[in-house]
N, C-alpha and C positions, 0 to 999 in steps of 0.2 A: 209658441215661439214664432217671431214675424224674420224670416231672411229678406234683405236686399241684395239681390243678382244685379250687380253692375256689367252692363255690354261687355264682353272679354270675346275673344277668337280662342278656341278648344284647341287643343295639339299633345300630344306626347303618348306614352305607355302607361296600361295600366294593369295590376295582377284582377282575373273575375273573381267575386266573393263566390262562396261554396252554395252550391244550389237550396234553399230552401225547400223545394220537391222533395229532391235527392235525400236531404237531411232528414226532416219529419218519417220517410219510410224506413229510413238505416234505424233510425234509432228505434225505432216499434219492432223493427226483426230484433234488431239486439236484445230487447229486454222478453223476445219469449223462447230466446235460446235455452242452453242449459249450461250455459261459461261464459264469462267474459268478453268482450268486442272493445278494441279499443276504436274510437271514428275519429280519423281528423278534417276538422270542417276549421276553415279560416275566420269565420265570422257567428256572432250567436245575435239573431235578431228575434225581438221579443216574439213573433209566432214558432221558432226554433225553442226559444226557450218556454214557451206554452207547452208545446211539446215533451219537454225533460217533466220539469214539474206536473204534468199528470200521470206520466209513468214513474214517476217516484212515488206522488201520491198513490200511487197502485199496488206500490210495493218494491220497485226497483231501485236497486241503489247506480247512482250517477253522479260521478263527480268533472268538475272542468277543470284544466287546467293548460292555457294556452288555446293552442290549437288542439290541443286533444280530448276529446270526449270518452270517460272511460264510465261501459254502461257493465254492470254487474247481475243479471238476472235474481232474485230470489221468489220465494212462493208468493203468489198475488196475494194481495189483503181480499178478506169476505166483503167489505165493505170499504167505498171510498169515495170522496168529496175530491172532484176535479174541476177545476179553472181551466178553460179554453181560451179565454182572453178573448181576442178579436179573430181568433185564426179558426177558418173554418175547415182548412185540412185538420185540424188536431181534434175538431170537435166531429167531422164523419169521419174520418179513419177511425175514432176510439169507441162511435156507440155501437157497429156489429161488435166488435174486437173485448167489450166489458163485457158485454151478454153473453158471448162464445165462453167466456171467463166465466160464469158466473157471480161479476159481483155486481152486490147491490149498490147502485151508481146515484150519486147526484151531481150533475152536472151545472155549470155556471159559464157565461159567456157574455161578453160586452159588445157598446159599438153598436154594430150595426147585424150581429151576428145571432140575438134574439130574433131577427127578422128575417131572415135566409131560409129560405124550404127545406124540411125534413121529410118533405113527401116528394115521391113516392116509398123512402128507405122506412120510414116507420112505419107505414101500414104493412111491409112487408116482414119484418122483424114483428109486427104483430102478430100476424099469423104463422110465424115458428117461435110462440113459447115467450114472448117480450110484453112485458106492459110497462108502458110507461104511463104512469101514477102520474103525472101532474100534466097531461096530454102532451102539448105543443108548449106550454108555457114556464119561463123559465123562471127559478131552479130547475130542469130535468129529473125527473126519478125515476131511475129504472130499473125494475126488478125481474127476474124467471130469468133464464137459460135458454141463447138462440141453440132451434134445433136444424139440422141439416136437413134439404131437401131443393125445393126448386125456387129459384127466386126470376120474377120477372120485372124490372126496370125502367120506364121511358129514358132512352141514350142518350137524351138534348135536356137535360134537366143539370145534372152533377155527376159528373167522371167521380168528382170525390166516394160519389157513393157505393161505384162499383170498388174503386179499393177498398172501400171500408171492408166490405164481404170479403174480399181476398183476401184479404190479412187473416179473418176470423175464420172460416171457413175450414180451413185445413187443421185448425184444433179440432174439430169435431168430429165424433164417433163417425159418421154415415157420410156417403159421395155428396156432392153438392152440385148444381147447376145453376149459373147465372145466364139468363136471356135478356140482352135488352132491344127494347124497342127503337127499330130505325125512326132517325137517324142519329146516328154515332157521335157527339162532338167532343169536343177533349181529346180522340183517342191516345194521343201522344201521351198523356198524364196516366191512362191507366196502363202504357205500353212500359212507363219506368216504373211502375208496380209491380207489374209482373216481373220485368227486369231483376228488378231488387230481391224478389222472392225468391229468384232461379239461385242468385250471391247465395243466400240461406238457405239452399237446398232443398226450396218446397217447389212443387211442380204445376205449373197449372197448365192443361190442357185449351188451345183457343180454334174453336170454329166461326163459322161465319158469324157476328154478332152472340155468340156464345159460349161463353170460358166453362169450363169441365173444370173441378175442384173434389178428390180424392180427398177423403177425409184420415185421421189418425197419420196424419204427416208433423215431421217433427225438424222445429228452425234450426239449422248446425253454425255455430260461428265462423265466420273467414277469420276470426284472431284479430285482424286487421284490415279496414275498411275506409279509402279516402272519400269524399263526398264532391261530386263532380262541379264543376267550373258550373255558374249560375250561368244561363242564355237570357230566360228576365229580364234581369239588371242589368247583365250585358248590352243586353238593347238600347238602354238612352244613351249611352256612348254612341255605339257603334252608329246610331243614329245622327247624334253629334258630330261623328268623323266624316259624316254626307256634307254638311254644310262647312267644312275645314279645309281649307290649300292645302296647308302640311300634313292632316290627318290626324286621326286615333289609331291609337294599336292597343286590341284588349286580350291578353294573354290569358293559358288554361282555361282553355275554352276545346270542348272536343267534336268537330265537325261528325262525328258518328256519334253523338250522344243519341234516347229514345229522347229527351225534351225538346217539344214541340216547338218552342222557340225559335230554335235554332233555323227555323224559316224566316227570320227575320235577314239573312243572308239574302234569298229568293227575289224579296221585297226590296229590299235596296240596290240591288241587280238591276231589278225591271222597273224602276224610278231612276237609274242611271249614273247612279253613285258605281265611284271605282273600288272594287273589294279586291283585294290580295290575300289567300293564303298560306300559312309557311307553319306546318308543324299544327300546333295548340294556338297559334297568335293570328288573329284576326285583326288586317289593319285597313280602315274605309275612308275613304279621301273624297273632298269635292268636285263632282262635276257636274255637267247639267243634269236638273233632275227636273224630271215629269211627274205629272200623278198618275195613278194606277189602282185600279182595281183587288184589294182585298179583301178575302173571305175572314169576318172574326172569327167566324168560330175552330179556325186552324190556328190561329196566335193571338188568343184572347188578350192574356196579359201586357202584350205589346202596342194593342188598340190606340191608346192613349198616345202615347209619343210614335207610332206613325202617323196617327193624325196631326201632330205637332209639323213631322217632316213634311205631310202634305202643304200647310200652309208656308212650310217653305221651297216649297217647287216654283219653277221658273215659269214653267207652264203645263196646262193641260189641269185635271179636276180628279183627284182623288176619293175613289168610293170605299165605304167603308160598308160591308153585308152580313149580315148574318151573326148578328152581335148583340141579339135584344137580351141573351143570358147576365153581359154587361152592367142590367140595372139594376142588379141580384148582387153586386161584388160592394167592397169598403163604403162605395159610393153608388151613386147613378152614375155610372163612368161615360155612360152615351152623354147623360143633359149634360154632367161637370164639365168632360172635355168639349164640349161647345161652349160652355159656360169659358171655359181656359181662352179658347181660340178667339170668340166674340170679344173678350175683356181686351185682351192687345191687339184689337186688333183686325181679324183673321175674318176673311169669309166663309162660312160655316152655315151649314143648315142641318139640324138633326130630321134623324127621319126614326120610324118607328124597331129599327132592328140595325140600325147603325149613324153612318154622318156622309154627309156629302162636302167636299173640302175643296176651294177654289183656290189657285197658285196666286203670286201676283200681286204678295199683300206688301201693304207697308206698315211693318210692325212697333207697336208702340213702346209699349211697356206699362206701365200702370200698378195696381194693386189689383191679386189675385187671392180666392181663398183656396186654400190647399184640399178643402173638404173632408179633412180628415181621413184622408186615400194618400197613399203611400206613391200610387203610380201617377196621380196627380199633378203631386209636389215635386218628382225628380219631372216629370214631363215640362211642368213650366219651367226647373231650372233651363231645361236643353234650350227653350225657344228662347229665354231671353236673352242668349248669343247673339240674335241677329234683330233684337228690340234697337227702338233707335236712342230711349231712356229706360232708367231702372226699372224693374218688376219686382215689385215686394212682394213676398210668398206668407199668407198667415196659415198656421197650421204647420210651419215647414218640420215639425218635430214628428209627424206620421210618416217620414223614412223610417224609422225605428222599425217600424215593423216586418220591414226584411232586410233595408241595404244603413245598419245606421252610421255610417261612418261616409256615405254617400257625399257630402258636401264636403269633405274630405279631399274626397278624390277628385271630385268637381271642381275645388282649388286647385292642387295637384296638377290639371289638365292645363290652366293659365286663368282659370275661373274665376271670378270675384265675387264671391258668396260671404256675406257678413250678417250677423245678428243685430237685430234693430231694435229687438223685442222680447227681453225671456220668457212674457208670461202666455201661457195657451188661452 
């Protein structure tokens, strides 16, 4: 699907979609309770619903209805065939968490998500009790029984992969130890892990770089469970509302959330956009903006559309560091979003672990490819606010995969978001 983003000025309120993080962990405590959880999440995007559908396939019963997600626990299947889709939380959270299980798994995944590193988590599931039959390559098949014991990690690889063990772990007969190796990045993503565990009643222990995991712990339902305000998705808004007179206001949204995101406040601060907070609403208004210095690997997801906002600062050069994990995600998000920035435009230099981004520009508009990256697609919408003609987006249908009602809301704001194109 091709959108054309016609030049518009951004303004008004908007409610945050439910955290996709948030969502993916709630539902995996749900279904290895022993009762019912009902969750309510506002939105179901195709990696949320990757999600449901492998725990179904696994044996859970889940049904939707609205906003509410009602997950039913029953006995796992011996054996099952799950679809990951594109979503690479759904595919590390579930391979310790099948093996803790033991069932014999074969696994499937699209996209770009056959290509994503399973190392170092497999070699180390190999050596408590795991083979995976068909190596690295996909179909997945995995059979034996993770066993408890000590597992050690490189910490700059995939935060996903320390949840994975966390979830699984605390089924298991015997104590367990996770050590990862400095340095640490994501921490935030594994900080609402543990968060969510604590909701369900399993405990984990955290030392310096190493979580302590008590084994034969058992998940208890809270009954009921909301799923927190997205900071993500939140972000091209709130992003949006820097280059806006009147502003954005993006509601439920919780400034103590653990998603790391939520540094995307930080950011817009020290680029000199006006932030106001009142409650859960978060409203960002225009003023002079600079560029500034950010570390990726504190707000990876966000990468994209601050580099967006850097090409629209007044002055000064916004750095982007420590982001080469980046070329690992939907896309090459480092070349794409230079690829974004260069297309309309923008002066941009990639560099090998992030982008360096010059203020200053005179933005075009043009024809951009979405690259089948979700963050891509909503990032060109933001910049083409301030294009001086249209910017056609191809691909624009990979919002789906976490925010799909995104251009929605992007109208909503005073947007002019129109279909040019149905076909992918």
């Amino acid at each position: 699907m091709e959108m054309r983003c016609t030049p518009a000025v951004l303004s008004g309120k908007i409610r945050a979609i439910s955290s996709k993080s948030h969502a993916h962990r709630v539902l995996i405590c749900s279904a290895l309770c022993n009762e019912p959880t009902k969750v309510y999440c506002n939105v179901l995007s195709k990696d949320i619903s990757a999600t449901i559908e492998c725990l179904k396939s696994m044996g859970t019963e889940i049904s939707v209805n609205g906003d509410e997600i009602s997950v039913t626990p029953k006995e796992f299947n011996k054996k099952a065939d799950i679809d990951c889709g594109e979503s690479g939380s759904t595919l590390r959270f579930l391979l310790p968490l099948v093996s803790a299980l033991g069932i014999d798994t074969t696994i499937s995944g699209h996209g770009r998500l056959p290509e994503r590193p399973l190392s170092p988590l497999k070699e180390e599931m190999e050596k408590k009790g795991v083979a995976f039959e068909t190596g690295s390559k996909y179909p997945l098949h995995l059979t034996g029984t993770l066993k408890s014991g000590e597992y050690e990690l490189a910490g700059n690889v995939s935060s996903q992969f320390i949840s994975g063990l966390l979830f699984a772990l605390p089924l298991l007969n015997g104590d367990s130890k996770i050590k990862l190796i400095p340095p640490v990045e994501s921490k935030s993503y594994i900080d609402i892990t543990v968060a969510t565990l604590r909701d369900f009643g399993i405990g984990i222990e955290e030392t310096e770089n190493t979580y302590l995991v008590k084994g034969n712990q058992k998940y208890i339902s809270p009954k009921e469970i909301t799923i927190d305000g997205d900071w993500s998705n939140a972000s091209f808004f709130l992003c949006a509302g820097a280059v806006s007179k009147e502003g954005i206001t993006v509601t439920g949204l919780d400034v103590n959330s653990t998603q790391g995101d939520k540094k995307i406040l930080d950011v817009l601060k020290r680029m000199g956009a006006d932030v106001e907070i009142k409650g859960n609403e978060i409203t960002v208004k225009k003023n002079k903006l600079m560029g500034t210095m950010v570390n990726g690997a504190d707000i990876p997801d966000a990468v994209p559309v601050i580099s967006v906002l850097g090409a629209m600062c007044e002055k000064g050069v916004t750095h982007i560091i420590n982001a080469s994990r980046l070329r690992l995600k939907e896309s090459d998000r480092i070349a794409t979003t230079e690829s974004l920035l260069s297309k309309v435009g923008a002066a941009v230099s990639e560099t090998d672990d992030g982008l360096v981004i010059w203020s200053e520009n005179e933005l075009i508009g043009g024809r951009v490819d979405g690259a089948n990256d979700h963050r891509i697609v909503m990032s060109a919408a933001v910049i083409s606010s301030l294009c001086a003609l249209p910017l056609d987006i191809v691909g624009a249908e990979a919002v789906e995969k976490s925010y799909p009602h995104f251009f929605e809301d992007f109208n909503s704001l005073g947007g002019k978001a129109d279909v040019i194109n149905n076909g992918k």
